[in-house]
C-alpha positions in Angstrom: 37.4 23.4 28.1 35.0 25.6 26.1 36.4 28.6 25.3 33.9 31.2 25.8 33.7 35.0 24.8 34.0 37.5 28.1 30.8 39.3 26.8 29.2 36.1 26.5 30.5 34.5 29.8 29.5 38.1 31.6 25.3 38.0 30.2 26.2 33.6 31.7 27.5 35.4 34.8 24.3 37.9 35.2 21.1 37.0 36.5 19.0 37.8 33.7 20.1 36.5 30.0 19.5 37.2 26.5 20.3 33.6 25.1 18.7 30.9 23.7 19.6 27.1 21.8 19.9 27.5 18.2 20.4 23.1 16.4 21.5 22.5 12.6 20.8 19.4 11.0 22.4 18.3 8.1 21.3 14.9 6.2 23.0 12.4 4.9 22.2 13.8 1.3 23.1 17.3 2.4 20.5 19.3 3.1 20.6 21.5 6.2 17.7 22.3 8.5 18.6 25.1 11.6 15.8 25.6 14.7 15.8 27.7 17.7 13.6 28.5 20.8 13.8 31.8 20.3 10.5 33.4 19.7 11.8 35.0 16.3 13.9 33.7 13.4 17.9 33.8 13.5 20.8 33.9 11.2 24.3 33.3 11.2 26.9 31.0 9.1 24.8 31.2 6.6 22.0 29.1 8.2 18.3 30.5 9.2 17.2 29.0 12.6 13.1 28.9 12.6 11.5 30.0 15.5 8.1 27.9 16.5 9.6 24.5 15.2 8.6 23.4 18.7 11.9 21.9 19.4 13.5 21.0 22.7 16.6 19.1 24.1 16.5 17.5 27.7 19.9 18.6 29.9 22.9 17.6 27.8 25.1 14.8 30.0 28.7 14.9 29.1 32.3 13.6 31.1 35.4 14.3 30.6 37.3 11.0 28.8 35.6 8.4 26.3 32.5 8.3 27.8 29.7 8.6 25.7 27.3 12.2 25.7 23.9 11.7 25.2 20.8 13.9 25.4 17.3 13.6 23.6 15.2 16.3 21.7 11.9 16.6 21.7 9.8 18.3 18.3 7.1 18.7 16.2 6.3 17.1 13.3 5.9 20.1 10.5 6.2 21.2 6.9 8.9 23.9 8.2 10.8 21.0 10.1 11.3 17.5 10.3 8.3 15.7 8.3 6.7 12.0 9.1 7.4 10.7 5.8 11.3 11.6 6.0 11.7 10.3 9.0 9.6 7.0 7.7 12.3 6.9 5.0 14.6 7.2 6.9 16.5 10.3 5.5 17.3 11.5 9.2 19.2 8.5 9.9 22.4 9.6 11.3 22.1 12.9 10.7 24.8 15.4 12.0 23.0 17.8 14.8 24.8 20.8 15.9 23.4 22.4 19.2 24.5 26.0 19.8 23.6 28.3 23.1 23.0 32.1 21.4 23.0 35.8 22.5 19.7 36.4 20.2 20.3 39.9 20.6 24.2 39.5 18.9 24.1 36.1 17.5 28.1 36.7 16.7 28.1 35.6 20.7 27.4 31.8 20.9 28.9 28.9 22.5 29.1 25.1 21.2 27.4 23.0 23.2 27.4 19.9 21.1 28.1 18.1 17.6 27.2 14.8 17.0 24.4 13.0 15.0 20.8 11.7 15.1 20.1 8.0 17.3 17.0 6.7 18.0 13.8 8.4 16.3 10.6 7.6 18.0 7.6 9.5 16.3 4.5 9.7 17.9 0.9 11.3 16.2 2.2 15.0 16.0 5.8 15.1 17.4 9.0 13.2 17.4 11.3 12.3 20.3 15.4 11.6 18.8 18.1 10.4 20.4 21.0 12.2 20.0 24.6 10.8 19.8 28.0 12.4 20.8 31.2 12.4 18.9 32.3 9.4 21.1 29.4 7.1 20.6 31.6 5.8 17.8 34.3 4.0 19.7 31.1 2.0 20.9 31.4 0.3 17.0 32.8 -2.5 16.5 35.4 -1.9 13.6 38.4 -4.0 11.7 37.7 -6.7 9.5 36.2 -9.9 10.1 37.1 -13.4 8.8 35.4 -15.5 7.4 33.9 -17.8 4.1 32.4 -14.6 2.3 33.5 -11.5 1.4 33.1 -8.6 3.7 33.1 -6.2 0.8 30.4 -4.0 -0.9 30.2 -4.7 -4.3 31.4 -1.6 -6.1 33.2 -0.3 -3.2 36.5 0.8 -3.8 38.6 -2.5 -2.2 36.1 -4.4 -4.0 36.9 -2.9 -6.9 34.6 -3.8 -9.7 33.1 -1.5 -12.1 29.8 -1.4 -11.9 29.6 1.1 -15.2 30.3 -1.9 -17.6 27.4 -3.4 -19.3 24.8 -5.5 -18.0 25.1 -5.0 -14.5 22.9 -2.1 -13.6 20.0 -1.3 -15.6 17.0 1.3 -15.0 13.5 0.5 -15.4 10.0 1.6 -14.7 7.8 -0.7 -12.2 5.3 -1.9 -14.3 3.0 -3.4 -11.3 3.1 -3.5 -7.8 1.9 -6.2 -5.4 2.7 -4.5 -1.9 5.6 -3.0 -0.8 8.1 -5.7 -0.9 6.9 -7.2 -4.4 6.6 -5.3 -7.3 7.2 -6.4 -11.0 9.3 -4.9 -14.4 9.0 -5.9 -17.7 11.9 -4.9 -19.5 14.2 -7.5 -18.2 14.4 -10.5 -21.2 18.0 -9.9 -21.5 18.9 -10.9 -17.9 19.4 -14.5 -16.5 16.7 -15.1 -14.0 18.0 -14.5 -10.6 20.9 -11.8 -11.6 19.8 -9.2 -9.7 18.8 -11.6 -5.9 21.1 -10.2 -3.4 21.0 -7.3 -5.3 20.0 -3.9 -4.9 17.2 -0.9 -6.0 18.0 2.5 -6.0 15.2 4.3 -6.4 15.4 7.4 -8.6 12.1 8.7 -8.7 8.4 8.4 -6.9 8.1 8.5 -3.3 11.4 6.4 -2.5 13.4 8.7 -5.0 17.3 8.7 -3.3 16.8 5.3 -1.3 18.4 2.3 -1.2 16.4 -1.3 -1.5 17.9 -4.7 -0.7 17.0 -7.6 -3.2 16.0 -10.8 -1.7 15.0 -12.3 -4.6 14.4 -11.9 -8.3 12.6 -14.4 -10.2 10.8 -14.5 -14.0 7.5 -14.9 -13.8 5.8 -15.0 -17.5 7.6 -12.4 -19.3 7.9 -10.0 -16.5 10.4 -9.9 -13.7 9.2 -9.9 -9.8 11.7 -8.5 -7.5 11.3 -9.0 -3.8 12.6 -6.8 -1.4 14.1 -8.0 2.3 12.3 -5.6 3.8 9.4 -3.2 3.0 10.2 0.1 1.1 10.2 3.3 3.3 7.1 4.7 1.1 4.4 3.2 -0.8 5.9 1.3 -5.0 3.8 3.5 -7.2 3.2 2.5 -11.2 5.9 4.1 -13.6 8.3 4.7 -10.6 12.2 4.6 -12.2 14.7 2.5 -10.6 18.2 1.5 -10.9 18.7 -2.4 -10.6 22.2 -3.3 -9.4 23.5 -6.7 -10.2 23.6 -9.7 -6.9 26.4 -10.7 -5.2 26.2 -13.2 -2.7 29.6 -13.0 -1.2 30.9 -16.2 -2.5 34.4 -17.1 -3.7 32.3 -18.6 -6.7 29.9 -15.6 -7.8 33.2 -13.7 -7.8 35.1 -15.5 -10.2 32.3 -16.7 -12.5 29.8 -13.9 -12.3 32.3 -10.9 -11.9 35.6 -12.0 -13.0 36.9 -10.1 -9.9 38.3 -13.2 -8.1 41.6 -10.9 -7.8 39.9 -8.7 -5.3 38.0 -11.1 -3.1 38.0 -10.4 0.3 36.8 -14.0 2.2 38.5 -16.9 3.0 36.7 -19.6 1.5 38.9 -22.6 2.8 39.2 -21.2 6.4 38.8 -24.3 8.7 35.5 -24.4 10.8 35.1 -25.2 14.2 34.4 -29.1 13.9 38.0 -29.0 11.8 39.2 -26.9 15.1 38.4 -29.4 17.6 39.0 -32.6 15.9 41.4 -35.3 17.8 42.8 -38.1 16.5 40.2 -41.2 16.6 40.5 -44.8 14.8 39.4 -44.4 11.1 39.8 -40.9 10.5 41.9 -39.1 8.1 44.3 -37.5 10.0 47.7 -37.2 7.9 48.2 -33.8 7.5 46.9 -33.2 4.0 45.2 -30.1 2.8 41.2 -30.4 3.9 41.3 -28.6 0.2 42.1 -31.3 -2.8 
């Protein structure tokens, strides 16, 4: 159970209330953004709430057990608040939302309603609509490791292992020309066999994309300038001159880990694991069934 303060149960208990919702959201990259309902800014833990930010939460549904709280809130897209092109970007994604009920007249007298993070955005022409995820929406993931011919790693992570600091597998650059926003092209990259970075990544350092993450689907010379496609379209609009950081490709393979990386140590597939036509074979005249390793 909650607990709650007697002064603050008491103004719950009276017919007439001083209170109203006070939410914090904090990013992914840190920053902190606090609203209310209130019809004046607030203050406490170091966090302004701003009044006007025209947001709203539907009735909060919780249980007790493992059963998942859910609730949606309900905004307006502003320069004070939550923008269009972050949410494009996706730099809500996830976002931890605290959702506080507050004595505006002693903010020290509040109540936690709930924590959890940001689901579903839908944005409209002015506002925004988010889903918002309890604490137990994560026992909904799937999680353990699975099996199978690749690795399940991230390259650079720390099972993986592999130093991505040593020379020649990152490298930053300045777009030189842009196609759309899945194509663009570098010039800078001579010293690179052609397709090192496919399967790659793009961290974007500056422009419009600055602190986003690209997926490579393909890099390929083209004269003496490098085209990198992306798998899917970046959040914002490639710009001229843009800086990114190019991160080597790994495509999971038992082979790219031992040639390319020299990191065969830390691979994390299993390469030789029999597949379902091996699982369900029988004996049958003319096969090879002796008992020898698939593997020679």
């Amino acid at each position: 159970m909650r607990a709650i303060d007697p002064q603050l149960q008491a103004k719950l208990d009276a017919g007439a209330t001083t209170l109203c919702r006070c939410w914090q959201v904090i990013r992914s990259d840190g920053q902190t953004f606090g609203f209310t309902d209130h019809d004046r800014d607030l203050a406490f833990d170091g966090e302004t709430y701003l009044a006007g930010s025209g947001l709203d939460t539907s009735a909060l549904e919780s249980a007790v057990g493992l059963s998942v709280d859910n609730a949606q809130a309900v905004g307006a897209l502003s320069s004070a608040g939550l923008m269009e092109d972050d949410i494009t970007a996706g730099r809500f994604d996830s976002a931890k939302v605290i959702h506080w009920l507050v004595d505006w007249s002693d903010v020290d007298l509040r109540v936690l309603l709930f924590s959890g993070t940001l689901g579903e955005i839908k944005r409209g022409e002015h506002a925004f609509e988010v889903e918002l995820r309890g604490l137990s929406e994560g026992l909904n993931r799937p999680v353990g490791r699975s099996f199978g011919r690749t690795c399940d790693r991230i390259l650079g992570d720390a099972k993986c292992g592999f130093d991505l600091s040593q020379p020649g597998f990152t490298v930053t650059e300045a777009v030189f020309g842009v196609s759309d926003q899945r194509k663009f092209t570098l010039a800078n990259l001579a010293g690179f066999a052609d397709e090192w970075f496919t399967h790659g990544a793009v961290l974007w350092q500056s422009g419009q994309n600055s602190g986003l993450r690209s997926e490579i689907k393909f890099d390929r010379a083209v004269g003496a300038s490098r085209e990198i496609e992306l798998w899917r379209e970046a959040p914002m609009p490639i710009a001229v001159s843009d800086q990114c950081l190019l991160v080597a490709g790994c495509d999971k393979s038992a082979e790219a880990c031992k040639g390319k990386f020299l990191n065969f140590n830390n691979f994390r597939g299993f390469p030789h694991i029999p597949g379902e036509d091996w699982a369900h074979a029988y004996p049958s005249n003319g096969g090879n069934h002796d008992g020898t390793s698939l593997w020679k």
